[in-house]
N, CA and C atoms as a LAMMPS dump frame, in Angstrom:
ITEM: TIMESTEP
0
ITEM: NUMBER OF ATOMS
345
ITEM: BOX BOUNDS ff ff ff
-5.0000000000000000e+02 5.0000000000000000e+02
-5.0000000000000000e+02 5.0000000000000000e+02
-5.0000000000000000e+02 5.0000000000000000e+02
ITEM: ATOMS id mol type element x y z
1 1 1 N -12.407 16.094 -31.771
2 1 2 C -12.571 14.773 -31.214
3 1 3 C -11.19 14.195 -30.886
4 2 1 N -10.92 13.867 -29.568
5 2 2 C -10.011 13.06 -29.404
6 2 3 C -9.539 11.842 -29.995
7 3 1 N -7.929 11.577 -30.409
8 3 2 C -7.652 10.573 -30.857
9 3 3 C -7.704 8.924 -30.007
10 4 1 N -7.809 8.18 -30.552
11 4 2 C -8.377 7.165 -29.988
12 4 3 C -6.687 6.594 -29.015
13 5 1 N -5.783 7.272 -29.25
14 5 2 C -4.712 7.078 -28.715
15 5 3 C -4.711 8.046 -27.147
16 6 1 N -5.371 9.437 -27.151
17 6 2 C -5.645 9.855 -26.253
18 6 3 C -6.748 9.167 -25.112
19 7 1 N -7.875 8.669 -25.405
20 7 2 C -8.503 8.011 -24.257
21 7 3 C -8.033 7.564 -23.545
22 8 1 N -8.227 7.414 -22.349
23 8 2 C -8.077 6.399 -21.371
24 8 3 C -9.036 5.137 -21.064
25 9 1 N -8.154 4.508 -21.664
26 9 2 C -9.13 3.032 -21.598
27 9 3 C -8.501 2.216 -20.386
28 10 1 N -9.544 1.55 -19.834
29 10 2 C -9.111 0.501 -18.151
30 10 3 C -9.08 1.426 -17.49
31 11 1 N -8.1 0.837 -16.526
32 11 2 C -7.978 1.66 -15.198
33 11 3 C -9.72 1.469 -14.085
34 12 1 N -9.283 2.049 -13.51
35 12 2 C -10.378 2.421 -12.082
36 12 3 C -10.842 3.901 -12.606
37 13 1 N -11.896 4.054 -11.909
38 13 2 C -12.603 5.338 -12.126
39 13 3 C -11.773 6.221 -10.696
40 14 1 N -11.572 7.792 -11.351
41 14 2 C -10.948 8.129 -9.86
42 14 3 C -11.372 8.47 -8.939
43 15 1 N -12.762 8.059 -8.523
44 15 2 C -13.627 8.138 -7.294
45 15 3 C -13.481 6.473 -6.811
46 16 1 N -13.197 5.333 -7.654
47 16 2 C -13.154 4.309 -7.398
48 16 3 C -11.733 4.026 -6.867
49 17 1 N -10.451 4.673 -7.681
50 17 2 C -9.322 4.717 -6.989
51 17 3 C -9.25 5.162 -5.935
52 18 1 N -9.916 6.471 -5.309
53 18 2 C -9.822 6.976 -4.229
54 18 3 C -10.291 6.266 -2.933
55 19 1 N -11.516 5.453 -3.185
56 19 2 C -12.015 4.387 -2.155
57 19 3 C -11.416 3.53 -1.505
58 20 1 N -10.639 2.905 -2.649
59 20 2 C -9.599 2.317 -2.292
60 20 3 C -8.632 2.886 -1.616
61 21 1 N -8.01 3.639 -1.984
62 21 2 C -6.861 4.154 -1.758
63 21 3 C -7.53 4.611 0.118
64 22 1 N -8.478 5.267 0.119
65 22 2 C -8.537 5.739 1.544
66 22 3 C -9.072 4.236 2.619
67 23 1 N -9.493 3.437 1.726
68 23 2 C -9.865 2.208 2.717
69 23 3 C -8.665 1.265 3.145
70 24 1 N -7.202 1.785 2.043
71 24 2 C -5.672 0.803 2.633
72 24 3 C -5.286 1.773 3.765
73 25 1 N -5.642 3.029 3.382
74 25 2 C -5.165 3.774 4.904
75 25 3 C -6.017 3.987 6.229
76 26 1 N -7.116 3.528 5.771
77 26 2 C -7.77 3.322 7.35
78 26 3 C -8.131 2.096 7.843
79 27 1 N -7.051 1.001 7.22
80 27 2 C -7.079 -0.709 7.722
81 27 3 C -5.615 -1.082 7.204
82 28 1 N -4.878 0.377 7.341
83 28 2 C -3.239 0.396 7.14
84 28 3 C -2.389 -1.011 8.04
85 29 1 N -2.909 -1.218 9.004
86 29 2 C -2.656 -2.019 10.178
87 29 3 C -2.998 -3.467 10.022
88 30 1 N -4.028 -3.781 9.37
89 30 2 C -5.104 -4.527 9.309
90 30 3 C -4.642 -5.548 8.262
91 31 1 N -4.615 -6.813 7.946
92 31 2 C -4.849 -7.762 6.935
93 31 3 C -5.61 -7.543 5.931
94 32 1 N -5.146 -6.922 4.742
95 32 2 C -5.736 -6.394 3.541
96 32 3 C -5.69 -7.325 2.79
97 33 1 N -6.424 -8.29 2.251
98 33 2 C -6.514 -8.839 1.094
99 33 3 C -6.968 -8.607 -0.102
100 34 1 N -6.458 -9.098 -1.505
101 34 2 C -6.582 -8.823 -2.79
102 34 3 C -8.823 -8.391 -2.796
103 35 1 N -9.092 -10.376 -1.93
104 35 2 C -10.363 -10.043 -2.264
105 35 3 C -11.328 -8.621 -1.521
106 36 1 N -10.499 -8.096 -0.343
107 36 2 C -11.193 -7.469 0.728
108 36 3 C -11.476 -5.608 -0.277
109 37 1 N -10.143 -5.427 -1.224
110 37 2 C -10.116 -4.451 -1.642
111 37 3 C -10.814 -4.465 -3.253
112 38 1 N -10.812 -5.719 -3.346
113 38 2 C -11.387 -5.847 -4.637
114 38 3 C -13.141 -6.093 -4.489
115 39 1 N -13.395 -6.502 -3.609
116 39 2 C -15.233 -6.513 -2.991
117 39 3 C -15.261 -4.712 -2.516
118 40 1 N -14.251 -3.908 -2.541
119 40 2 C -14.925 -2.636 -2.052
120 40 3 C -14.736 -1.759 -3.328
121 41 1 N -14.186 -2.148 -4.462
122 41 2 C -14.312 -1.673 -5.291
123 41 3 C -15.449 -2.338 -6.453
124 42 1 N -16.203 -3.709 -6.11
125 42 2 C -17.039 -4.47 -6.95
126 42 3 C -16.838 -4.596 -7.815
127 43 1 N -15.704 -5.451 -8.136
128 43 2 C -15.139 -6.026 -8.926
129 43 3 C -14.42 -7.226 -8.757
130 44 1 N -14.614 -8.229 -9.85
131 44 2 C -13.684 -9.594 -9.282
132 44 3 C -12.178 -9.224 -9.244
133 45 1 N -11.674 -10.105 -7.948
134 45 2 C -10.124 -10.102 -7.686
135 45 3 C -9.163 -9.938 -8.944
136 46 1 N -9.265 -10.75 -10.078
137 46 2 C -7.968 -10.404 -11.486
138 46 3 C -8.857 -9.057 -12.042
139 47 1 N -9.963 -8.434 -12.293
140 47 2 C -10.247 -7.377 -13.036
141 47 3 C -9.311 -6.152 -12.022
142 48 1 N -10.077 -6.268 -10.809
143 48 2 C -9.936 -5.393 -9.694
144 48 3 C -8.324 -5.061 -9.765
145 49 1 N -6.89 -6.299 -9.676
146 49 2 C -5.954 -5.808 -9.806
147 49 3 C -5.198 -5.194 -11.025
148 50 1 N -5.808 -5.731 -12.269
149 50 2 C -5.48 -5.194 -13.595
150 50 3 C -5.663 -3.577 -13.501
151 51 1 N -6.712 -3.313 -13.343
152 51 2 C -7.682 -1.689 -13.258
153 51 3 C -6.437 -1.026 -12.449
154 52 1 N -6.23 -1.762 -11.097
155 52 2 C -5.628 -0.606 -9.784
156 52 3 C -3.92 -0.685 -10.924
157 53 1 N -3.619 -1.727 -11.33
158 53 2 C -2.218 -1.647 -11.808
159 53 3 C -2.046 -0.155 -12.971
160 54 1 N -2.821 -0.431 -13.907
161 54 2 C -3.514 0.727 -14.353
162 54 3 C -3.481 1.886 -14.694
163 55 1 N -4.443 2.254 -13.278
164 55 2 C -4.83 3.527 -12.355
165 55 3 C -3.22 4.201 -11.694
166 56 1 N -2.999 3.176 -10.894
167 56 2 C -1.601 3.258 -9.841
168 56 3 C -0.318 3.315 -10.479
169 57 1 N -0.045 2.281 -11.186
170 57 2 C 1.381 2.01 -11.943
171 57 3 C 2.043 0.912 -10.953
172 58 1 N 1.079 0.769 -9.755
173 58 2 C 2.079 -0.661 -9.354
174 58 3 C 0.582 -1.82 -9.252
175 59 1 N 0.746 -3.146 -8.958
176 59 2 C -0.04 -4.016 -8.439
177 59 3 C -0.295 -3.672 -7.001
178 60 1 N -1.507 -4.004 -6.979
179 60 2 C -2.074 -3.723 -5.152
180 60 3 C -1.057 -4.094 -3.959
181 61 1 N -0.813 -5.345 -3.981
182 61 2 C 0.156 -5.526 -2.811
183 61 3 C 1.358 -4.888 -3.203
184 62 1 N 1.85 -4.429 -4.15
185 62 2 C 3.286 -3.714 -3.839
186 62 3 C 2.895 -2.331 -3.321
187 63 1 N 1.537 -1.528 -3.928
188 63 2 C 0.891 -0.472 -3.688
189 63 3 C 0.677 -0.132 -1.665
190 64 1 N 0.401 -1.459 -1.441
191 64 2 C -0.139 -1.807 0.173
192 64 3 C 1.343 -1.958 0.736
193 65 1 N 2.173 -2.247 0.275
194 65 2 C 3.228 -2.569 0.914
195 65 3 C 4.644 -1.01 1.203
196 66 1 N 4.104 -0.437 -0.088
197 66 2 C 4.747 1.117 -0.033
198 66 3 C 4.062 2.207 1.286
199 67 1 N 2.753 2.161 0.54
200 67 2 C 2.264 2.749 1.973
201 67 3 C 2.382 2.581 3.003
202 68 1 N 2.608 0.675 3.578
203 68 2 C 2.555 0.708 4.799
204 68 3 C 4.644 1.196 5.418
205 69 1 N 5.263 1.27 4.319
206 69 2 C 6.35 1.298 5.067
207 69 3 C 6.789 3.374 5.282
208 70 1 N 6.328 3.486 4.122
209 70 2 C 5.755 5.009 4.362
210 70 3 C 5.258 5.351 6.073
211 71 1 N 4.321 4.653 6.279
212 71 2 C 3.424 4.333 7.392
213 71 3 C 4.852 4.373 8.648
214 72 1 N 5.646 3.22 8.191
215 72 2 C 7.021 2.963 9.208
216 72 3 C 7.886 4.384 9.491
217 73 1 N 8.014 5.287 8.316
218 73 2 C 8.774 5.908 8.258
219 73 3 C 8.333 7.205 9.227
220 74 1 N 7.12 7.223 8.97
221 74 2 C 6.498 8.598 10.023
222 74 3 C 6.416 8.277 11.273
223 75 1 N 6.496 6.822 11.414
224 75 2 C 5.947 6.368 13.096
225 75 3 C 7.508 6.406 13.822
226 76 1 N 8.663 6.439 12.772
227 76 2 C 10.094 6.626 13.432
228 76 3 C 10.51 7.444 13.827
229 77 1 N 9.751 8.592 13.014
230 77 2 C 9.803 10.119 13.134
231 77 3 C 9.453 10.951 14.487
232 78 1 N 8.099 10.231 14.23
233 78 2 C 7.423 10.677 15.232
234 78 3 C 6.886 10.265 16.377
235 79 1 N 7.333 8.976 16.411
236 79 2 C 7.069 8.334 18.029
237 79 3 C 8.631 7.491 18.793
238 80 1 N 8.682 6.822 19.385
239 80 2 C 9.64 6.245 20.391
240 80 3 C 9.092 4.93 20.475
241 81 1 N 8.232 4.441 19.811
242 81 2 C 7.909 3.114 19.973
243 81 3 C 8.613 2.268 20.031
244 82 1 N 8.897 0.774 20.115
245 82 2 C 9.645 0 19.968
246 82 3 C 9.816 -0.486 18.174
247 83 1 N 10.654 -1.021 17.63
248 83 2 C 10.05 -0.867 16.464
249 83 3 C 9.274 -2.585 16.109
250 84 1 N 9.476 -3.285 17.085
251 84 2 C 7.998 -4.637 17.438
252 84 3 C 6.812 -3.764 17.378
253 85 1 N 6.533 -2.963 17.991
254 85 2 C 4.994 -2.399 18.038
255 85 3 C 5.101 -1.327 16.991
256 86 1 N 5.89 -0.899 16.326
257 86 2 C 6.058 0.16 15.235
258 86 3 C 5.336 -1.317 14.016
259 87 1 N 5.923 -2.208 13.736
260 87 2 C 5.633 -3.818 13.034
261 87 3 C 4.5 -3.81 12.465
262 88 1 N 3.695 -3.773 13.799
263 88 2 C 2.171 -4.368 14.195
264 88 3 C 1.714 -3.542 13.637
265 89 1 N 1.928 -2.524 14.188
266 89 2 C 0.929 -1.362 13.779
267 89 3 C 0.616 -0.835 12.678
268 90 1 N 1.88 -0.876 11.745
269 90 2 C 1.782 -0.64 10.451
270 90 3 C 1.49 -2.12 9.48
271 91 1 N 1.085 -3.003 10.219
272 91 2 C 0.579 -4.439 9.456
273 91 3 C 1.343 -5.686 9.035
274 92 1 N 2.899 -5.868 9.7
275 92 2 C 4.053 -6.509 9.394
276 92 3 C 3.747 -7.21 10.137
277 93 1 N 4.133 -8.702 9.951
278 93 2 C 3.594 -9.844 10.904
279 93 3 C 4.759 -9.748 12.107
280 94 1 N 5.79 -8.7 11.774
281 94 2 C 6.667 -9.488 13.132
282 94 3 C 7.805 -8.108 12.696
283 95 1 N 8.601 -7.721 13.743
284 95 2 C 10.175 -6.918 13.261
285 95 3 C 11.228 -7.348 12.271
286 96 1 N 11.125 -8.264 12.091
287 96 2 C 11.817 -9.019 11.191
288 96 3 C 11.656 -8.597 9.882
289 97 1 N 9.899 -9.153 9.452
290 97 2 C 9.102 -8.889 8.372
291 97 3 C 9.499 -7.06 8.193
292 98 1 N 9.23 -6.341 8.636
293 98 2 C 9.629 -5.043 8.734
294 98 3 C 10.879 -4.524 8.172
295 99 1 N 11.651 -5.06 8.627
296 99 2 C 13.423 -4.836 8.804
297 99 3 C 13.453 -5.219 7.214
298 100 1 N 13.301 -6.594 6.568
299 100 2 C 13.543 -6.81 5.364
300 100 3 C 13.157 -6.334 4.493
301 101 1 N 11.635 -6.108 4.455
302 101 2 C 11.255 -4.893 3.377
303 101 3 C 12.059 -3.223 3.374
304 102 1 N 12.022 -3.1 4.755
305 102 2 C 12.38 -1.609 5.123
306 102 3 C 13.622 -1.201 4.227
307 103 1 N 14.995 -2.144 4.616
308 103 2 C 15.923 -2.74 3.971
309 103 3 C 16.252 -2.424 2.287
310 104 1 N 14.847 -3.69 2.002
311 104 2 C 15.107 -3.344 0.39
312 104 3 C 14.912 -1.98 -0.112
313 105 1 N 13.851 -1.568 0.901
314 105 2 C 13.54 -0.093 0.044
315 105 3 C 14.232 0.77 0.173
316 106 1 N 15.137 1.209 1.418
317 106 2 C 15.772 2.263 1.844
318 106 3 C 17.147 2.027 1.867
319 107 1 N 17.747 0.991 1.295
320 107 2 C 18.938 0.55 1.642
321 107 3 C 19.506 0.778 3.027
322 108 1 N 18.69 1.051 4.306
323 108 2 C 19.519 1.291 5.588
324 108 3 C 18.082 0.093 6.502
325 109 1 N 18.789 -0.394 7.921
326 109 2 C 17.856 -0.802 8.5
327 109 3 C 16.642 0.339 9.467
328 110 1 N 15.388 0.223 9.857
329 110 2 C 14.485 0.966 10.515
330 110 3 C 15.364 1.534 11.766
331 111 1 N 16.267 0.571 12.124
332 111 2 C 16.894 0.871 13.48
333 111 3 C 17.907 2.286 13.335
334 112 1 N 18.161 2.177 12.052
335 112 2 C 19.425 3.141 11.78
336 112 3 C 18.727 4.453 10.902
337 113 1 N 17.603 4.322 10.605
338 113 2 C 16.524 5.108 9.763
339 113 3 C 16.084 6.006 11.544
340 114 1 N 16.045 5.638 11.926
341 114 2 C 15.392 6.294 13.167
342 114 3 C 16.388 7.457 13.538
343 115 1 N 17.703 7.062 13.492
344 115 2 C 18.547 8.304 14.324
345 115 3 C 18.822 8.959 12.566
């Protein structure tokens, strides 16, 4: 019998993590809210982010916010876009919004991440 230190107690179930997880990448673009991901997992908004913190090891919006710049990093790679419509697409209200996160995470700007 497992020690009661071994269980895993909380968290998301990992068919329930996975729902999630595939519903931030196919509305990657899209206005994701706490409640939008927390109604697709049926659960109220504070349970829903406790569980994903959890499951994940980060809170949802920092979780949504990695992916989407992830998201930035392949679209630099692999397209010529402008990086205004690189923004949008990956769910940043504007180039700006983009540039500053991009920034913190990578210590270089998207513009200079590209070459």
């Amino acid at each position: 019998m497992p020690e009661a230190s071994d269980l895993s107690r909380g968290g998301l179930a990992p068919v329930l993590k996975n729902r999630i997880c595939e519903f931030i990448e196919e509305h990657i673009g899209e206005k994701i809210s706490l409640d939008a991901m927390s109604s697709v997992a049926g659960l109220s908004p504070n349970h829903f982010a406790r569980a994903f913190q959890q499951s994940v090891g980060m809170p949802p919006h920092r979780y949504l916010l990695r992916r989407r710049l992830e998201h930035v990093g392949q679209m630099l790679r692999d397209t010529q876009l402008p990086l205004s419509q690189i923004a949008l697409a990956a769910g940043f209200s504007d180039q700006s919004h983009l540039a500053r996160h991009f920034r913190r995470l990578t210590g270089v700007p998207p513009s200079l991440a590209r070459r």
